[in-house]
BATIVEX-425331 format. One record per residue: residue number from 1; x, y, z of N, C-alpha, C in turn. Coordinates in steps of 0.2 Angstrom, whole numbers, plus 2048, in hexadecimal, padded with zeros to 3 digits. Atoms other than C-alpha are relative to their C-alpha. Example, Ala and Ser with C-alpha at 12.3 -4.5 7.8 and 13.67 -1.06 7.14 Angstrom:
BEGIN
LOTI     n   npx   npy   npz   capx   capy   capz   cpx   cpy   cpz
LOTI     1   804   7FA   800    83E    7EA    827   804   806   800
LOTI     2   7FC   7FA   7FF    844    7FB    824   7FC   805   803
// end
This chain:
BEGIN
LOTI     n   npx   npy   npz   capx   capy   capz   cpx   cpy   cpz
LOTI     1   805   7FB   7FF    A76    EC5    2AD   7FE   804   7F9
LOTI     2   800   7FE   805    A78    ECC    29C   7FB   7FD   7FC
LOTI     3   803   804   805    A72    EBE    293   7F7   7FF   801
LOTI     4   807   800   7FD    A62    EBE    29E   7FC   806   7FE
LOTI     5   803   7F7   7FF    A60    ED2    29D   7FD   7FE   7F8
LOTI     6   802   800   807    A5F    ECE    288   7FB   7FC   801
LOTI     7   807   802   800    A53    EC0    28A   7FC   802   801
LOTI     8   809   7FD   7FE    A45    EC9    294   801   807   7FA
LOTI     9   802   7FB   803    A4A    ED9    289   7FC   7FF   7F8
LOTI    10   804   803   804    A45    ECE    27A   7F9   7FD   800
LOTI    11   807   802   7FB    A36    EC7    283   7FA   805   7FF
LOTI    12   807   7F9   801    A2E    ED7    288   801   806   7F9
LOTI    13   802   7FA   804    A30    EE1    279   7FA   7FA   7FA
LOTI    14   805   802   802    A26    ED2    270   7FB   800   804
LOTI    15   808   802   7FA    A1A    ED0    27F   7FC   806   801
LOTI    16   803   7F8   7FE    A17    EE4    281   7FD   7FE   7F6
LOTI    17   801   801   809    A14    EE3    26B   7F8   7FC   801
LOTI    18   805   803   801    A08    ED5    26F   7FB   801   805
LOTI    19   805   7FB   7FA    9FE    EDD    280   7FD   805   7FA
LOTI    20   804   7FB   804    9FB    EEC    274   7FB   7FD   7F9
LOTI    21   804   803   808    9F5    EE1    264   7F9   7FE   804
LOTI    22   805   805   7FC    9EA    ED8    272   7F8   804   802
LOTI    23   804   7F9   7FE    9E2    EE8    27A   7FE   802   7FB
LOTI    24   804   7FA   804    9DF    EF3    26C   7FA   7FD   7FB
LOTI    25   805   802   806    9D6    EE4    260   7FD   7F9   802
LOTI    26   807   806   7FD    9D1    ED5    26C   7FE   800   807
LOTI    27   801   800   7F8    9D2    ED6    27F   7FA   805   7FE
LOTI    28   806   7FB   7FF    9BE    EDD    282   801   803   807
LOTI    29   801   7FC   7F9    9BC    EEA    28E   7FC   806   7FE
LOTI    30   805   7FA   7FF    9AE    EF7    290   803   806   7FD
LOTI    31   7FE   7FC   801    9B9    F03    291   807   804   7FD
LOTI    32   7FA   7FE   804    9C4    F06    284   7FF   805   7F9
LOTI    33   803   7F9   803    9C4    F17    27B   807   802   7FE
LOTI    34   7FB   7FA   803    9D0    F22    271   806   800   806
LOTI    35   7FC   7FE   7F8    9DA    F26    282   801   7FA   802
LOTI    36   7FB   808   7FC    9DD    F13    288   804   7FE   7FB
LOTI    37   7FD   803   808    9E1    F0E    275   808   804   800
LOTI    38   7FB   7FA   802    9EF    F1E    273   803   7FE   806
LOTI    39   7FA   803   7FB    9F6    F1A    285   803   7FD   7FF
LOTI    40   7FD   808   800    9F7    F09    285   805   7FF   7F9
LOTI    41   7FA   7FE   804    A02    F0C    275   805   802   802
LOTI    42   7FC   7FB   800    A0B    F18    279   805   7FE   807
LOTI    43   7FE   802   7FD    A10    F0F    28C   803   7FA   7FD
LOTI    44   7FF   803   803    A13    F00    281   805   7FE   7FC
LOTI    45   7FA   7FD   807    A1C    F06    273   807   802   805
LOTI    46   7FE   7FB   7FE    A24    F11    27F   806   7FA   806
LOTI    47   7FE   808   7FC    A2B    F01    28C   804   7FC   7FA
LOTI    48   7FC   803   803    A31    EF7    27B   805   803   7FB
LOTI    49   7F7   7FC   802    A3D    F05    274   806   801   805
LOTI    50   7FB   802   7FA    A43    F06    286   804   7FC   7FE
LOTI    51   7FD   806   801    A47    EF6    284   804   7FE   7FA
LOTI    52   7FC   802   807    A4E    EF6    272   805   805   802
LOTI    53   7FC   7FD   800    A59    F02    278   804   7FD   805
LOTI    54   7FD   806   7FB    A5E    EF9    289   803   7FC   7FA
LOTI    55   7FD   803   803    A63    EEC    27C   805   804   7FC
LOTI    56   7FB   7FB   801    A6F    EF9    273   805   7FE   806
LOTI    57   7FC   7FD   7FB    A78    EFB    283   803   7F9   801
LOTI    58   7FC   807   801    A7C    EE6    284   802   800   7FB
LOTI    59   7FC   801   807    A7F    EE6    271   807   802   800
LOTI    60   7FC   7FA   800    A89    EF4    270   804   806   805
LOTI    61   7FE   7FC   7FA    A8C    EFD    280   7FE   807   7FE
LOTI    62   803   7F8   7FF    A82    F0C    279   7FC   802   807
LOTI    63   803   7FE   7F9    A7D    F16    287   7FA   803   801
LOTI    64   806   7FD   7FF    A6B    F1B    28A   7FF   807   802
LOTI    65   803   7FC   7FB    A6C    F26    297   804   807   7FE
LOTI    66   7FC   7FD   804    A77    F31    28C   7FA   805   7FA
LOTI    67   803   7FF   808    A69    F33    27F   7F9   804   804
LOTI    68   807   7FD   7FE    A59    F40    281   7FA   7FC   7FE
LOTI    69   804   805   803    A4E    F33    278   7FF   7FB   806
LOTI    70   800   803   7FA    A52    F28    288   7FD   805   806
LOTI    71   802   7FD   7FA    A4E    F34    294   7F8   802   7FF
LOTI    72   804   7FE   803    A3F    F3A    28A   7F8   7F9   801
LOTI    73   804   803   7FE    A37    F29    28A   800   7FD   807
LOTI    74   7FD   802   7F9    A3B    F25    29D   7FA   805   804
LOTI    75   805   7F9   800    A30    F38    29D   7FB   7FF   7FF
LOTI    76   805   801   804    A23    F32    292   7FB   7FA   802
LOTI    77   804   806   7FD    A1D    F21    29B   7FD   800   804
LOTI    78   804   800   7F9    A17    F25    2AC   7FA   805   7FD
LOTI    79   807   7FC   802    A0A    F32    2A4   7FB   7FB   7FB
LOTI    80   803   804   805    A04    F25    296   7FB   7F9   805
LOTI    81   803   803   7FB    A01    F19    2A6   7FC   803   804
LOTI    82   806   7FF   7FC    9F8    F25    2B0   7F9   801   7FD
LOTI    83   805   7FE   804    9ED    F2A    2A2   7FD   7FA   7FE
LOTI    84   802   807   803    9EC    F16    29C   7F8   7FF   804
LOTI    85   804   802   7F8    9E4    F13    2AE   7FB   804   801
LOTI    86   806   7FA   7FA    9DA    F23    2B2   7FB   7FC   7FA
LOTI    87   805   800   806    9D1    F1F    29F   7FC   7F9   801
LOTI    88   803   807   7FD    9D0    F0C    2A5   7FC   7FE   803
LOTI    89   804   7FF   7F8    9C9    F10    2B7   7F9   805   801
LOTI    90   803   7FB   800    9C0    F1F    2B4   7FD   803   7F8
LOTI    91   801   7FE   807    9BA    F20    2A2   7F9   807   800
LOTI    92   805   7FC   802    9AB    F2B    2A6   803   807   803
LOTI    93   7FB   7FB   7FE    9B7    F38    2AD   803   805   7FB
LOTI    94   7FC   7FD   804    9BB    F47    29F   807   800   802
LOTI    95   7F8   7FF   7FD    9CC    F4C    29E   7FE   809   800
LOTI    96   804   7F8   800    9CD    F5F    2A3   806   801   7FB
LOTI    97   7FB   7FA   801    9DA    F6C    29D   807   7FD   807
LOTI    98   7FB   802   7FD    9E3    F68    2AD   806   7FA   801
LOTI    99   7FC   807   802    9EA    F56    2A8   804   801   7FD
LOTI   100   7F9   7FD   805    9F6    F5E    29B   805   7FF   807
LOTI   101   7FA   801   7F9    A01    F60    2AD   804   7F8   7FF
LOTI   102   7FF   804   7FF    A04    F4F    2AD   806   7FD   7F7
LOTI   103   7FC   802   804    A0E    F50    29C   804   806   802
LOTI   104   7FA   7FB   7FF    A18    F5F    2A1   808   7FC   803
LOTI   105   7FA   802   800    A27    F55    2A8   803   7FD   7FA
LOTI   106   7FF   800   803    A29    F4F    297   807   804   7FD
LOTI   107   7FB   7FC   804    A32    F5D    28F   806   800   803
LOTI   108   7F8   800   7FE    A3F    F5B    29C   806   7FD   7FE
LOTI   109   7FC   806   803    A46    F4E    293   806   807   7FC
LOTI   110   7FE   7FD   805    A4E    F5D    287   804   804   805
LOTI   111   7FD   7FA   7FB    A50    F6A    297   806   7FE   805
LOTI   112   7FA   802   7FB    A5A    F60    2A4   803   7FA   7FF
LOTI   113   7FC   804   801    A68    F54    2A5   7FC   7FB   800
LOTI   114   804   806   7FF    A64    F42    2A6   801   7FC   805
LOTI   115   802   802   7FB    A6B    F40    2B6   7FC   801   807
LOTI   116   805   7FB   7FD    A5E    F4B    2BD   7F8   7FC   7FC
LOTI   117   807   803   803    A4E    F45    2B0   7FF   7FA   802
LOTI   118   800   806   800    A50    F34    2B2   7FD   7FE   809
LOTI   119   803   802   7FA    A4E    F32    2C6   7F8   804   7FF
LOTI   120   808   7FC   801    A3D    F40    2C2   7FD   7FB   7FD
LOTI   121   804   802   802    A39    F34    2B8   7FC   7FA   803
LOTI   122   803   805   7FA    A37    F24    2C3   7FC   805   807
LOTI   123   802   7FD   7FB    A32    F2F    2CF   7F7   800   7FF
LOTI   124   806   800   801    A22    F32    2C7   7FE   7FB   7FE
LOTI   125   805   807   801    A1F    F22    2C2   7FF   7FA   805
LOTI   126   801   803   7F7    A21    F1B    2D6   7F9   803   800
LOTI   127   804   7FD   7FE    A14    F27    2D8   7F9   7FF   7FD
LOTI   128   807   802   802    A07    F22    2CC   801   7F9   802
LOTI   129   804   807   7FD    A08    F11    2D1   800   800   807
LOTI   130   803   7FE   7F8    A06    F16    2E3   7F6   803   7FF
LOTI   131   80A   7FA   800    9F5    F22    2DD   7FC   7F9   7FE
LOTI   132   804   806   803    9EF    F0F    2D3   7FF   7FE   804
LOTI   133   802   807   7FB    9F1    F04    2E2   7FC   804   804
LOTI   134   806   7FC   7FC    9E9    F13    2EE   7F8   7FE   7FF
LOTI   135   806   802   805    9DB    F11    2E1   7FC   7F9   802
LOTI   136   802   806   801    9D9    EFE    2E2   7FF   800   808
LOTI   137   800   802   7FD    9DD    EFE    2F3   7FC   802   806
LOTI   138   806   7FC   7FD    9CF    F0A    2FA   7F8   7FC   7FF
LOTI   139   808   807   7FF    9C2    EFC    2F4   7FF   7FA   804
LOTI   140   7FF   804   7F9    9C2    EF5    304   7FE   7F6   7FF
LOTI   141   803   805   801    9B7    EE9    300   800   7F8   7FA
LOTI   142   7FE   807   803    9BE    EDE    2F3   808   800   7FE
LOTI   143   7F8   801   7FE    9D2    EDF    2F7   800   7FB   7FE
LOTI   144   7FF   808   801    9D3    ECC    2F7   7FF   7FF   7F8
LOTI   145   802   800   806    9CB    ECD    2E6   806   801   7FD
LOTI   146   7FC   7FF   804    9D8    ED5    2E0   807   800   802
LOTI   147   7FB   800   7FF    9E8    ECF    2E7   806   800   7FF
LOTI   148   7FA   7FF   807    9F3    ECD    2D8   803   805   7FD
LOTI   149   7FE   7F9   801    9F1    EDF    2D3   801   802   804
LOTI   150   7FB   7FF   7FC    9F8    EE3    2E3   807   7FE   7FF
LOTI   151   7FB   802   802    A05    ED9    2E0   803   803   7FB
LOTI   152   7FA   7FD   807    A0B    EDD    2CE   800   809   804
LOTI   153   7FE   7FB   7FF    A08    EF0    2D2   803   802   806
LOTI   154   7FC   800   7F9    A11    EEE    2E4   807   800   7FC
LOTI   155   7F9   805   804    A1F    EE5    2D8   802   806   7FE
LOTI   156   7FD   7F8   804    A20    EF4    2CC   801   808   804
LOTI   157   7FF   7FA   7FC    A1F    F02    2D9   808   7FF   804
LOTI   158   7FA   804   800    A2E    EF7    2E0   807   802   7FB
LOTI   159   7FC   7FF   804    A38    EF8    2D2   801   806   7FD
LOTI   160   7FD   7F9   803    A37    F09    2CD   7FF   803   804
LOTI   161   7FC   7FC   7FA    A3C    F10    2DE   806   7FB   801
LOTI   162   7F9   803   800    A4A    F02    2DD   804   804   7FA
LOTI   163   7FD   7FE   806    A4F    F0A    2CC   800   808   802
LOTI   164   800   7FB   7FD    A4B    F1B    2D4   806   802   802
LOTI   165   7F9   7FF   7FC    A5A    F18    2DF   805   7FF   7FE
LOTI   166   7F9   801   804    A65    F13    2D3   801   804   7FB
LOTI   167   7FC   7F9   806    A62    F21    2C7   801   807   803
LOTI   168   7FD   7FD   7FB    A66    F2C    2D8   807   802   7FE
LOTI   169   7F8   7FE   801    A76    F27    2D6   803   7FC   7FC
LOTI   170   7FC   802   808    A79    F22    2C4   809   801   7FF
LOTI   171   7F7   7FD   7FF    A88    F2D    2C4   804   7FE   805
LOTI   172   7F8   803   7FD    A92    F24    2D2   7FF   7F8   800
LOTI   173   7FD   808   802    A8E    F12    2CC   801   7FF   7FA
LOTI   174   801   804   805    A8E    F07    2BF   7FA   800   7FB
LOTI   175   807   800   802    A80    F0B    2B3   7FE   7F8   7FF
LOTI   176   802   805   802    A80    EFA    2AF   7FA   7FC   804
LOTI   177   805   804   7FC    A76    EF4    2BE   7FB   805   7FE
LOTI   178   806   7FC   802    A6A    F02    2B8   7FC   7FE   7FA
LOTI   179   804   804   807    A66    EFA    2A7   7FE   7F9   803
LOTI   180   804   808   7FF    A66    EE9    2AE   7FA   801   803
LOTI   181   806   800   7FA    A5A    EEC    2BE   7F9   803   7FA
LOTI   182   806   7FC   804    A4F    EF8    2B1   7FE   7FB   7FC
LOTI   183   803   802   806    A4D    EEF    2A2   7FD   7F8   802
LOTI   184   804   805   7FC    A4B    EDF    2AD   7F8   800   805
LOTI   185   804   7FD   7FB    A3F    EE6    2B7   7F8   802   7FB
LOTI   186   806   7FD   805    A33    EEC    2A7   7FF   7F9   7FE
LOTI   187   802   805   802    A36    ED9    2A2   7FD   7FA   805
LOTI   188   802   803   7FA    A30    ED2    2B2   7F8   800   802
LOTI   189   807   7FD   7FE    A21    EDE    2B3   7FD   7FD   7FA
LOTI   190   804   806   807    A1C    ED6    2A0   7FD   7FC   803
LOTI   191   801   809   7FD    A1C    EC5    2A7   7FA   803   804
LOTI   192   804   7FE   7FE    A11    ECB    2B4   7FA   801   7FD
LOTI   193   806   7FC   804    A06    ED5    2A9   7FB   7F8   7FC
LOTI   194   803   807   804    A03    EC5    29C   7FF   7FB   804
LOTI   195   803   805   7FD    A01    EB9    2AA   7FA   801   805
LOTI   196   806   7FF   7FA    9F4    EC2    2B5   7FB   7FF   7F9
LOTI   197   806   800   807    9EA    EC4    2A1   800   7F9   800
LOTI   198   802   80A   803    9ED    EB1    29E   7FC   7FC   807
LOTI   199   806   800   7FC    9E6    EAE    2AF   7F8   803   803
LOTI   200   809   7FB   7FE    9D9    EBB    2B2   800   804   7FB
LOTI   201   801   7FC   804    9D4    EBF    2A2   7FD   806   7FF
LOTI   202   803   7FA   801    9C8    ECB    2A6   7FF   805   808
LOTI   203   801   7FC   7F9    9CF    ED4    2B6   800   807   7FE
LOTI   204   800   7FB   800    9D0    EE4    2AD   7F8   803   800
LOTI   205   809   7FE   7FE    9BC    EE5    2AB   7FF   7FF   808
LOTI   206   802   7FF   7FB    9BC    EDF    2BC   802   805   804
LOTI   207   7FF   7FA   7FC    9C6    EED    2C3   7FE   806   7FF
LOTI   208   805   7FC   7FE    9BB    EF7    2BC   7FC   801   801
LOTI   209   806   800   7FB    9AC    EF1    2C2   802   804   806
LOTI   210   801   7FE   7F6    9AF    EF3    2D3   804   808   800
LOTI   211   7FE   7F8   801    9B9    F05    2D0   7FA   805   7FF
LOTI   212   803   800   802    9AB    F0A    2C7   7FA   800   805
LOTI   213   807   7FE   7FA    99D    F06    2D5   804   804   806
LOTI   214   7FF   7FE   7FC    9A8    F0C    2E2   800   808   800
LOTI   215   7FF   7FB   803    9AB    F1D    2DB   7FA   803   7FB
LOTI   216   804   7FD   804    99A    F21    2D2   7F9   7FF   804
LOTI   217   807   7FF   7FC    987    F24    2D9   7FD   7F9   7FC
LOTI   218   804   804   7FF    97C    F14    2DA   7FC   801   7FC
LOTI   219   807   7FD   805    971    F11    2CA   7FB   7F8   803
LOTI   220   806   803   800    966    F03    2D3   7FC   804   805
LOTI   221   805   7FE   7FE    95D    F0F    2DC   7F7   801   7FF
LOTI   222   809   805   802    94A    F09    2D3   801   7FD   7FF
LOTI   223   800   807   803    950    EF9    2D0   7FD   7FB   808
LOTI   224   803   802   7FB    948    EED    2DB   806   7F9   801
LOTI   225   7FA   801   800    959    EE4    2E1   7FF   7FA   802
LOTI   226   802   807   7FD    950    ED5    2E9   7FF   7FA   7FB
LOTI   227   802   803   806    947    ED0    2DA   803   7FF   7F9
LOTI   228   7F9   801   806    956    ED3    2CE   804   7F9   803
LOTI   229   7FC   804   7FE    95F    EC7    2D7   7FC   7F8   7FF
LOTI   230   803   806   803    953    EB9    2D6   7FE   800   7F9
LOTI   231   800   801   806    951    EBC    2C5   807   7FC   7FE
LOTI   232   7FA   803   804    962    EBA    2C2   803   7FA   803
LOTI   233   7FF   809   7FD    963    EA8    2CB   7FC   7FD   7FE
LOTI   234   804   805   805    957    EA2    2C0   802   801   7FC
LOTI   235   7FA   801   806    963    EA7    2B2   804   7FB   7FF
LOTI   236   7FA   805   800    971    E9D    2B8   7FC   7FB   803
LOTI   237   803   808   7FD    966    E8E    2C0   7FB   7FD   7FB
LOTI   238   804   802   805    95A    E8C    2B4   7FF   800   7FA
LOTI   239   7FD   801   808    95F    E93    2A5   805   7FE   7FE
LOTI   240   7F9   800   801    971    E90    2A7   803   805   7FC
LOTI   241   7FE   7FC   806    976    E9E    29F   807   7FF   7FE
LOTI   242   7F9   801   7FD    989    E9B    2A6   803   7FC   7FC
LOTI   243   7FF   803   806    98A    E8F    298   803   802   7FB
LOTI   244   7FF   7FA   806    98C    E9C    28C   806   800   7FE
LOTI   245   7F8   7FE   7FE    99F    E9C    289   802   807   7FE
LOTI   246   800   7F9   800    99C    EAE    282   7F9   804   802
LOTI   247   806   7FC   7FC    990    EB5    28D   805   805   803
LOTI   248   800   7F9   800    994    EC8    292   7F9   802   805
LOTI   249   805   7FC   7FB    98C    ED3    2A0   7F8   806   7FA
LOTI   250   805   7FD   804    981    EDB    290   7FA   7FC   7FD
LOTI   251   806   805   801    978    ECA    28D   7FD   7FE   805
LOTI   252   803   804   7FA    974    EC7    29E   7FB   805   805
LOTI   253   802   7FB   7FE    970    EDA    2A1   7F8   800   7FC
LOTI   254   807   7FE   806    963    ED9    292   7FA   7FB   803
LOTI   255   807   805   7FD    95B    EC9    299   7FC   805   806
LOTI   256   802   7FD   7F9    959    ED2    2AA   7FD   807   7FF
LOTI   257   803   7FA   803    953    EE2    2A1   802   804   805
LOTI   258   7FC   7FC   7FD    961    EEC    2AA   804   803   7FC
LOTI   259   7F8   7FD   803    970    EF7    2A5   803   7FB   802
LOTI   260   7F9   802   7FC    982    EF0    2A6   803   7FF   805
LOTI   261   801   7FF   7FA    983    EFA    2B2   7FE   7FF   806
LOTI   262   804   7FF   7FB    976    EF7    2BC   801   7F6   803
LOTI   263   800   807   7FF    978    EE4    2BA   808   800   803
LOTI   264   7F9   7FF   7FD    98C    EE7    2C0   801   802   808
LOTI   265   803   7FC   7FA    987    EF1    2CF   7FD   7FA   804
LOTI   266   802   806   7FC    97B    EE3    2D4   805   7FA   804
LOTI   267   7FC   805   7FE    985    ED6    2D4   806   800   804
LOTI   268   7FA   800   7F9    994    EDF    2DD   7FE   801   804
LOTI   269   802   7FC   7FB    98B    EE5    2EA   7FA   7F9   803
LOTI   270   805   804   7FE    97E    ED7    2ED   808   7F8   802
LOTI   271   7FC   808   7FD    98C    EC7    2EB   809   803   800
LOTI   272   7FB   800   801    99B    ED1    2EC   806   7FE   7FB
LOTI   273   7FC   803   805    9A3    ECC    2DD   7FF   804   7FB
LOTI   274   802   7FD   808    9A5    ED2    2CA   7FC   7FA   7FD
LOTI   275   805   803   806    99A    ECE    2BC   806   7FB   7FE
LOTI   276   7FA   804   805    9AA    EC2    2B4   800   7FB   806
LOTI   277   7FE   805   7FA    9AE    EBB    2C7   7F9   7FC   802
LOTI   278   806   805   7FF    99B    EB6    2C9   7FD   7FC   7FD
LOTI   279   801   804   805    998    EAE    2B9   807   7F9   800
LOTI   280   7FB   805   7FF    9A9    EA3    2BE   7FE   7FA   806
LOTI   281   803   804   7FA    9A0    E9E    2CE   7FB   7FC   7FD
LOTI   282   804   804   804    992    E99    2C5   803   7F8   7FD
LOTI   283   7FE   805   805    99C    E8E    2B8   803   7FB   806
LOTI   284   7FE   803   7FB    9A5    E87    2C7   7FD   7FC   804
LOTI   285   803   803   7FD    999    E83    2D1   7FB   7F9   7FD
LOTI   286   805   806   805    98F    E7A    2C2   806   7FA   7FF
LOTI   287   7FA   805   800    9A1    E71    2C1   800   7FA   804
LOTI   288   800   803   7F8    9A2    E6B    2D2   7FA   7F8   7FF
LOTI   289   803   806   800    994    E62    2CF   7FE   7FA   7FB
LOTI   290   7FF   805   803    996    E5A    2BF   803   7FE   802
LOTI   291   7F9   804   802    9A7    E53    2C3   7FE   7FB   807
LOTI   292   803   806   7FA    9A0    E4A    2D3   7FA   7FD   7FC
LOTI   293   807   804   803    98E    E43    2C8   804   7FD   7FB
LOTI   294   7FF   801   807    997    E3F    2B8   807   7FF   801
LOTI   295   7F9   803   800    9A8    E36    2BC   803   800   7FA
LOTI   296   7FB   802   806    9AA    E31    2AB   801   806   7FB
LOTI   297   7FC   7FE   805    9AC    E3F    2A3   805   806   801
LOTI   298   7FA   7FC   801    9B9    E4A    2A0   802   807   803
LOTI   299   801   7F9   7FC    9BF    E5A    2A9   800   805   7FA
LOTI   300   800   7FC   806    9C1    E62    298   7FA   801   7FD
LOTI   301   808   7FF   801    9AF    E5D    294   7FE   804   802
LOTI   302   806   7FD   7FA    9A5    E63    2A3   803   808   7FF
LOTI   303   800   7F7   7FF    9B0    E75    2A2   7FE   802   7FA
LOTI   304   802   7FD   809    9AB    E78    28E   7F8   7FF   803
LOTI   305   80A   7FF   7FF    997    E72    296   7FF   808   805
LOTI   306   801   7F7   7FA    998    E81    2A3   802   805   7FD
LOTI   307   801   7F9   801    99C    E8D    298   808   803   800
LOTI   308   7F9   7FF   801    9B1    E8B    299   802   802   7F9
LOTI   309   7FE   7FD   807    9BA    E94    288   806   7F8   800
LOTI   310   7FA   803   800    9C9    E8A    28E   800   7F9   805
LOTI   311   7FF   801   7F8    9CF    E7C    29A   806   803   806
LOTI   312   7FA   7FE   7FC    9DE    E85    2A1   7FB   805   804
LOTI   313   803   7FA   7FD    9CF    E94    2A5   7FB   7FD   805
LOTI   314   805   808   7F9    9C4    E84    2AF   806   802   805
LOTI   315   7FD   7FF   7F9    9D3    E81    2BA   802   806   804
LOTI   316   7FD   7FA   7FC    9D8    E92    2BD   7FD   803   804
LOTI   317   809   7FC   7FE    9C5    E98    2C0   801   7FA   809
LOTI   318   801   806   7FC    9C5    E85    2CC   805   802   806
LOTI   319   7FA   802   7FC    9D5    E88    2D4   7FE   807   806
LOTI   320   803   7F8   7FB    9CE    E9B    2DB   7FC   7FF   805
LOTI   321   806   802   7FA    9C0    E96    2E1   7FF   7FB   805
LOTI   322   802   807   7FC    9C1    E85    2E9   808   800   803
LOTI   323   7FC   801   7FE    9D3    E86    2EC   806   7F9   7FE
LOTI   324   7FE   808   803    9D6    E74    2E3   7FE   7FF   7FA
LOTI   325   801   800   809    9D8    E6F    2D1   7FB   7FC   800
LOTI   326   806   806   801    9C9    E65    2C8   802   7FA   801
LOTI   327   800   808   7FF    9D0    E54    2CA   801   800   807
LOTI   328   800   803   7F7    9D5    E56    2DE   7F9   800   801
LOTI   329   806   7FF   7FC    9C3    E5B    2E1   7FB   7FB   7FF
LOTI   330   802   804   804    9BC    E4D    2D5   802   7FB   804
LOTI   331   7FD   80A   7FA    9C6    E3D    2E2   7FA   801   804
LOTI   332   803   801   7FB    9BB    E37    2EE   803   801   805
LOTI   333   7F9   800   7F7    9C1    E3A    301   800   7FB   803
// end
């Protein structure tokens, strides 16, 4: 158990290191501003001390839950997440005066014991991943879409009311299982985190789309919604745009002499989908058909013609939408 807890503690304090390098200087996202940047640090940073300190306590059997600095950061993560998310979800949203609240449990760390801080603290961080899935889960309309973020954020609401109950009653167990289950539990949500990004690179724009049109007033109001739409089927059928391997909702917005916006909104609301998920169906579907007319060539070929960056991001795209990898679908029946 030991040896397992240092491997993931070693793991995620690289993979938290290398999530923040990712966000702040190459993952693209609309909405990344002062306030995503400082969070996502600070939740980041704040998870891989954890964790250097968790390994303290295998090294050395120094005790964490002894130290203000432990309970301090235990304080200081569920606020840095909910502010990461609101600024992710909700960027057109000021912050008031009021949002200070949401740091005031910190100081505790200095004020009360840490058999007391410590359960406050999971407590409030159950509670913001309950307020995230609320969030996600009020968009009635494309649940399915978002499956996986159910999942991981189901997993982590999970584990920090599992760890909730154990920092309960720290004092009449074993803290041990308290470090194990924790610091395992931070290594687990990693893994997580970095295999929904290596999968669905760009579900954090997606979950802002559709957040975003659900939660804001309709900017197609004098657009004429019919005739966007067939415009933009002559993009992808005639000019191929989907081809593009760096095609972005801003070049396809300008073709169509739309906003971002406007072009986002469309296509959620018209094909139920995101700009990212409809531009995969496209490549997809132009797939489908080369891999049936063009036997000889290659599946690595035909996903670089459609507009693929990678081919692990072909099958991933193929496997979503049709249910079968490119070579099953490519046999004759």
């Amino acid at each position: 158990m030991t040896t397992i807890s240092i491997f993931l503690i070693g793991f995620s304090i690289i993979i938290a290191m290398t999530l923040l390098l990712s966000y702040v200087f190459f993952i693209q996202h609309v909405n990344k501003t002062w306030l995503t940047r400082l969070t996502c640090s600070g939740l980041l940073g704040g998870l891989s001390f954890t964790q250097f300190l968790h390994y303290g306590f295998y090294a050395s059997g120094a005790d964490p839950l002894s130290t203000q600095a432990y309970s301090f950061l235990i304080l200081f993560m569920p606020p840095m997440f909910y502010f990461f998310s609101r600024g992710v979800l909700f960027p057109d949203h000021k912050l008031h005066t009021w949002h200070i609240l949401h740091l005031l449990p910190m100081p505790l760390a200095f004020l009360l014991p840490q058999d007391i801080t410590v359960p406050i603290a999971f407590l409030i961080g159950a509670g913001y991943c309950l307020w995230l899935m609320s969030i996600v889960y009020n968009l009635r309309s494309i649940r399915k879409r978002f499956e996986l973020v159910f999942f991981f954020m189901g997993f982590f609401s999970v584990v920090a009311i599992i760890v909730l109950m154990i920092a309960f009653t720290a004092s009449h167990v074993d803290q041990a299982y308290f470090y194990h289950f924790y610091s395992n539990g931070i290594g687990a949500s990693l893994v997580l985190v970095t295999a929904t990004l290596i999968v669905f690179p760009n579900v954090l724009n997606e979950i802002d789309e559709v957040v975003r049109l659900r939660y804001s007033n309709s900017t197609l109001n004098n657009v004429d919604v019919e005739a966007c739409k067939d415009k933009l089927t002559v993009l992808m059928n005639d000019s191929k745009m989907y081809q593009n391997e760096n095609l972005n909702i801003a070049t396809v917005a300008h073709e169509m002499q739309l906003s971002n916006h406007q072009l986002s909104e469309l296509i959620n609301t018209q094909f139920n989908k995101s700009f990212s998920q409809y531009i995969r169906g496209q490549r997809v579907d132009a797939a489908k058909q080369l891999l049936r007319s063009e036997p000889g060539s290659s599946i690595l070929s035909i996903s670089m013609e459609v507009g693929f960056k990678s081919q692990s991001n072909f099958y991933a795209a193929f496997k979503e939408i049709t249910g079968e990898s490119p070579g099953h679908y490519r046999k004759p029946a």
